[in-house]
N, C-alpha and C positions, 0 to 999 in steps of 0.2 A: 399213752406214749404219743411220738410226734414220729409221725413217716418223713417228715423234712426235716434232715440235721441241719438245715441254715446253711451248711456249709455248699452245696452244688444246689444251682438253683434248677428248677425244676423246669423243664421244659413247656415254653408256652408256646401255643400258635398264633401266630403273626395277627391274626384277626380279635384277637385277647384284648378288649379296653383298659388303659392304662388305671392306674388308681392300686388301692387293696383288693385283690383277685383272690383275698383268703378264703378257704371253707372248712369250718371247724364240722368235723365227725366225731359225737359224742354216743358209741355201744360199747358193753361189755364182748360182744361177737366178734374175735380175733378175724374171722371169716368174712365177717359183713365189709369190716375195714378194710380188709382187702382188696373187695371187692368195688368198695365204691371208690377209694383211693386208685382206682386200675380205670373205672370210669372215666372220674374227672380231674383226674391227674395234667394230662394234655391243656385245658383252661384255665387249670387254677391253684394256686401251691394249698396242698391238702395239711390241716392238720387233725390229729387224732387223739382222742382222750376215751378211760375206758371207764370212766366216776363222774359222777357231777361236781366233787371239790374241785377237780383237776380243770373237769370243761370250764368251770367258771374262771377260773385262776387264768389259764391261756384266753377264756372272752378279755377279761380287762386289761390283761395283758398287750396282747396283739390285734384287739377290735376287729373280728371277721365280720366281713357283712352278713355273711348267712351261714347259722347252724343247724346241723341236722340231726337230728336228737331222738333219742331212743324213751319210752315212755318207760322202761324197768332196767334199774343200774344196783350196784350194789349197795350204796349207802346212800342212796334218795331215788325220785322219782321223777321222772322226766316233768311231771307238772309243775315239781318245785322248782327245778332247775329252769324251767322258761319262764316261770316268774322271776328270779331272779338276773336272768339276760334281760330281763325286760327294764331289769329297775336300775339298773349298774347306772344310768343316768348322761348327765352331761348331754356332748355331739352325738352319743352312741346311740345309732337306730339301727336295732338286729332285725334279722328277716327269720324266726324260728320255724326249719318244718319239722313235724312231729314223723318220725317214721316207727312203725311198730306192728308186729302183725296181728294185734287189735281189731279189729274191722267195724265193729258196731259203728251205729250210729251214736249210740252213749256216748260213746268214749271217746269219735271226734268233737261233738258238740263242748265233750267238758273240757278238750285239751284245746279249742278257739276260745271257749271261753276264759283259758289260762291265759292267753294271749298267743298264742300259734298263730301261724301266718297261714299255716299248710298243714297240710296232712296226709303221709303217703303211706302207704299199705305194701308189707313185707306178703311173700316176696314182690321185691322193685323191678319194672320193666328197663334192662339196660338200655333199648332208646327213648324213653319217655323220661327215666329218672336226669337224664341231664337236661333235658328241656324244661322238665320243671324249677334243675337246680338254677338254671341259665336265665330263666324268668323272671325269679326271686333277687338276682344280679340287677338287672333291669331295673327292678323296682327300688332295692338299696342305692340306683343309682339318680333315679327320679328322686327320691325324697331326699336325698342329698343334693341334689339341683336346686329342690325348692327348698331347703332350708338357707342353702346360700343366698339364694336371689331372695328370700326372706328378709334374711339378714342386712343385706343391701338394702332394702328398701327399707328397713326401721333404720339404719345409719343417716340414710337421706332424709328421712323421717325427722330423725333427731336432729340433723342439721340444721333444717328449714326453721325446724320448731324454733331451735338458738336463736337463728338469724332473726324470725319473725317479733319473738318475745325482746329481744333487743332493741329492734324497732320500734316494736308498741314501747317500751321503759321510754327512749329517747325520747319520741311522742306526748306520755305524758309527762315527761319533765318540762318540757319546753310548751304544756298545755298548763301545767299549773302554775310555771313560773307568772306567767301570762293573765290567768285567773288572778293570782294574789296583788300581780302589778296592780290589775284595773282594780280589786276591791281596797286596798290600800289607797288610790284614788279618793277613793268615796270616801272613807273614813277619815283621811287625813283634813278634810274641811271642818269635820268639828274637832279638829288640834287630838285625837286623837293617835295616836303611830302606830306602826306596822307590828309592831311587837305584841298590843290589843290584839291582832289577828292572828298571832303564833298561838298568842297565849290561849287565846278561849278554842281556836281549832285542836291544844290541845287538852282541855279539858272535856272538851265534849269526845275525844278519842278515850280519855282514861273513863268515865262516866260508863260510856257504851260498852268499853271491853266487859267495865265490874257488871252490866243489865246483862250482854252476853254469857257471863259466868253463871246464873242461875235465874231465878223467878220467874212471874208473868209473863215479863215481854222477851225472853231468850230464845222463843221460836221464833220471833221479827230482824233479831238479827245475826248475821252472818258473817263474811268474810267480803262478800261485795257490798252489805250496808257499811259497815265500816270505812272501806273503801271511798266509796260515795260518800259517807259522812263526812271525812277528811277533805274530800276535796270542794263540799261545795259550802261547809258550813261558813269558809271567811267571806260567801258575798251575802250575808244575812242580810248586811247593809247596804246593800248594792243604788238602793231605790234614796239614798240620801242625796246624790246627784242629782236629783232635784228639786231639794229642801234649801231656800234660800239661806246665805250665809247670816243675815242678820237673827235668825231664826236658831240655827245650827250653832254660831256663837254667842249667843246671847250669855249675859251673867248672871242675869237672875231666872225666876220662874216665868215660864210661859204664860202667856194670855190664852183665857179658851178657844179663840180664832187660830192662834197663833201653834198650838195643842193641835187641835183637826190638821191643820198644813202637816204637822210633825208626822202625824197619823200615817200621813197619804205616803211616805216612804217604803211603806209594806207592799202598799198593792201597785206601787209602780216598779220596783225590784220585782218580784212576783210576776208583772208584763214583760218587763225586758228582758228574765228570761226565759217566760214563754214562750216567745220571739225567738229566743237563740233555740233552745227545744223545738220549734219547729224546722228551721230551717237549718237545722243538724241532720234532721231527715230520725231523730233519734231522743230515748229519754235518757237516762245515764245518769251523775251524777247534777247535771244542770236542770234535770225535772226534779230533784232533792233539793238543790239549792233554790229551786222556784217556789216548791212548798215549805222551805226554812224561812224565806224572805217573806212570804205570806201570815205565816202562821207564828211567830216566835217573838211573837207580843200577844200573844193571846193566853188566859188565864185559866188555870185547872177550875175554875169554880163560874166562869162565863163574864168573867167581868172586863175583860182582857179586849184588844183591838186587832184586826177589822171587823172579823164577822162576830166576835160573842160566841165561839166556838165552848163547849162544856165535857171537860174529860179527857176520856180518847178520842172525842171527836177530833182532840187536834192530835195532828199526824206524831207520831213518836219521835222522829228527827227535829223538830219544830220543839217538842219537849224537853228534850236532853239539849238544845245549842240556848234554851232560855233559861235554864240554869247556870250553864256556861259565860252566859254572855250580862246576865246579871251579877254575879259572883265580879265579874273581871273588870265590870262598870263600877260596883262599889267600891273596890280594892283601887281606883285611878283617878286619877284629879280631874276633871271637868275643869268647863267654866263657871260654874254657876255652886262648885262647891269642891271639895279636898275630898282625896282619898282616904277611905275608911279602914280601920284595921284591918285585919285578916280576920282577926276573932270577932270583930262586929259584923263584918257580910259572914264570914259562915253563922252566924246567931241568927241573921236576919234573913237567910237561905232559907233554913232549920224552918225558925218561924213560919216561911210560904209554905211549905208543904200541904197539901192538899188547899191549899187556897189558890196564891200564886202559881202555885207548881205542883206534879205528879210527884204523892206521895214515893213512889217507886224510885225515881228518877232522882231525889232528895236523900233516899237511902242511901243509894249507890254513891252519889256525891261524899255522904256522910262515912263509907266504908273507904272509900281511895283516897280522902283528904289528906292524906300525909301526900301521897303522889302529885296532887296539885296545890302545897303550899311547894314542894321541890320547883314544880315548872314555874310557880308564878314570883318565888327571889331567885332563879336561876341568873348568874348574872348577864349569861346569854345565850341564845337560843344555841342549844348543840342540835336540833333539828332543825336540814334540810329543808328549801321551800317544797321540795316535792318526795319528803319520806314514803309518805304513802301507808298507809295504815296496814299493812303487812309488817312492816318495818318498825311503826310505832308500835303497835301489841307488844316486842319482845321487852322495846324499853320500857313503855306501861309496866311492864310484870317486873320490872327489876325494882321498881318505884313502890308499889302495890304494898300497904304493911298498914293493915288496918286500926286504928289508934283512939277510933270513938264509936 
């Protein structure tokens, strides 16, 4: 039953904190009810249940902060019923005291460990029982303090975060637009275009997703290799800015003087952006791009330039963007000769595999190859200078339909 028909409110004392001042009394003791509803009547509008269906029913109903509960009911147990106050879930944080004239020590240790807050002992002392009820107030009203001031602080939390992450995007948009300016620079001296650098940054993006999808090298990468991959693979060429033009356009084959100069575009790219890595204060995707522009002429089998690197000795980034960036040199006109099939550079891909190139790296080319014959007649780039390789993965997988 409810000693409060709702309809005359109950009298409170002036000093009463504002809020829900509920207190639900859960005993089958018409007596007891009486008794404590005579107590704390004057503080608090009392309500009374003489079952555990009922007391639960009026907890979700009406959300008292604090119940005070009998450990023996007719159709359950006071242990079951505070577990279930306990679980009702959401804002709702109940304050249960166990009253019962139980006294052991058993019997309180296993009714906190029900989840009890309290534990009071029949018969209740009429001034002590309200000071404890008054307590448990308190306390329902602290932890509702600090769930609010919680709550605030993950809202501002979450703000910042917005704000901040919006910043960093704006940031590297206007970081990579920047990057692709300067390395389209460099490339455009051997009559190359800017399109060369969408295209093989995206092939080296579908490459690494299919490595990331299983084998060998899938513990190397990640969600910031990727990342990194995309932004720093277009300065592979970086170091051509200093490859004379007669050199760079020439129409026929190189002289072996003329070969070594060509050479030296690795480890000068490779300098200049070690240069920028240091005085970035930072490694990031420009210490990737330093070891792409070093290493991505260098050969699976040691034959390759500057250092004659063998294996994995050369760094995996350096791996996947020489695949890439052979593939998209064969498929393009030079001066010094016409672009190749599509079917003749993937033959002549295939072919490098553990020569030219990591066997692995070769697979993977050879499983997404439907996805980068799509990018490479695409008639125009629908990526973004700055997609960013979160953004690419999803289109990679729309692409992704393995065919050899």
């Amino acid at each position: 039953m409810i000693t409060d028909d709702f309809t005359m409110p109950r009298r409170v004392i002036s000093a009463a904190p504002a809020g829900n001042r509920t207190v639900l009394i859960v005993d089958d003791d018409p007596d007891f009810l009486v008794l404590v509803d005579c107590l704390l009547r004057r503080e608090y509008r009392v309500m009374t249940a003489d079952c555990g269906k009922e007391a639960i029913r009026l907890a979700k109903q009406f959300r008292p902060p604090v119940v005070l509960l009998d450990l023996e009911m007719p159709d359950t147990t006071g242990h079951e019923v505070c577990r279930q106050l306990k679980s009702i879930g959401g804002d709702y944080k109940v304050q249960v005291v166990m009253v019962s004239a139980r006294s052991s020590e058993e019997e309180q240790l296993r009714a906190f460990a029900e989840g009890a807050d309290d534990y009071v002992i029949k018969p209740i002392d009429p001034h002590e029982f309200p000071a404890r009820v008054r307590l448990h107030f308190r306390l329902s009203d602290a932890m509702e303090t600090a769930g609010s001031v919680q709550s605030q602080i993950e809202s501002h939390h979450a703000e910042l975060r917005t704000k901040v992450e919006s910043q960093r995007q704006r940031l590297l948009e206007t970081q990579d637009v920047a990057v692709f300016t300067l390395a389209a620079i460099a490339d455009s001296r051997d009559e190359v275009t800017g399109k060369h650098l969408l295209r093989m940054r995206e092939y080296s993006q579908i490459i690494a997703n299919r490595l990331d999808a299983g084998g060998r090298h899938a513990h190397l990468i990640g969600p910031q290799f990727l990342d990194d991959l995309y932004r720093s693979s277009p300065l592979h060429d970086i170091g051509k800015v200093a490859v004379p033009d007669a050199i760079l356009r020439k129409p026929g084959p190189l002289t072996a003087d003329e070969f070594q100069l060509m050479k030296q575009h690795t480890v000068i790219g490779a300098n200049i952006l070690d240069q920028a890595v240091f005085h970035s204060q930072s490694g990031g995707f420009l210490a990737m791009a330093a070891i792409i522009a070093r290493f991505h002429h260098e050969r699976y089998d040691g034959q390759g330039y500057p250092a004659g690197l063998v294996g994995e000795e050369i760094p995996l980034p350096a791996r996947i963007v020489a695949v890439a960036d052979v593939y998209d040199a064969l498929t393009s006109d030079r001066p010094y000769r016409k672009a190749l099939s599509s079917s003749d550079a993937y033959e002549i891909v295939r072919a490098g595999a553990g020569s030219h190139f990591d066997s692995l790296v070769v697979d993977a080319f050879e499983d997404c190859y439907s996805a980068i014959i799509e990018v490479q007649f695409r008639e125009q780039a629908v990526a973004p200078l700055a997609l960013g390789a979160v953004s690419f993965q999803s289109v990679q997988n729309t692409l992704w339909q393995p065919t050899f």
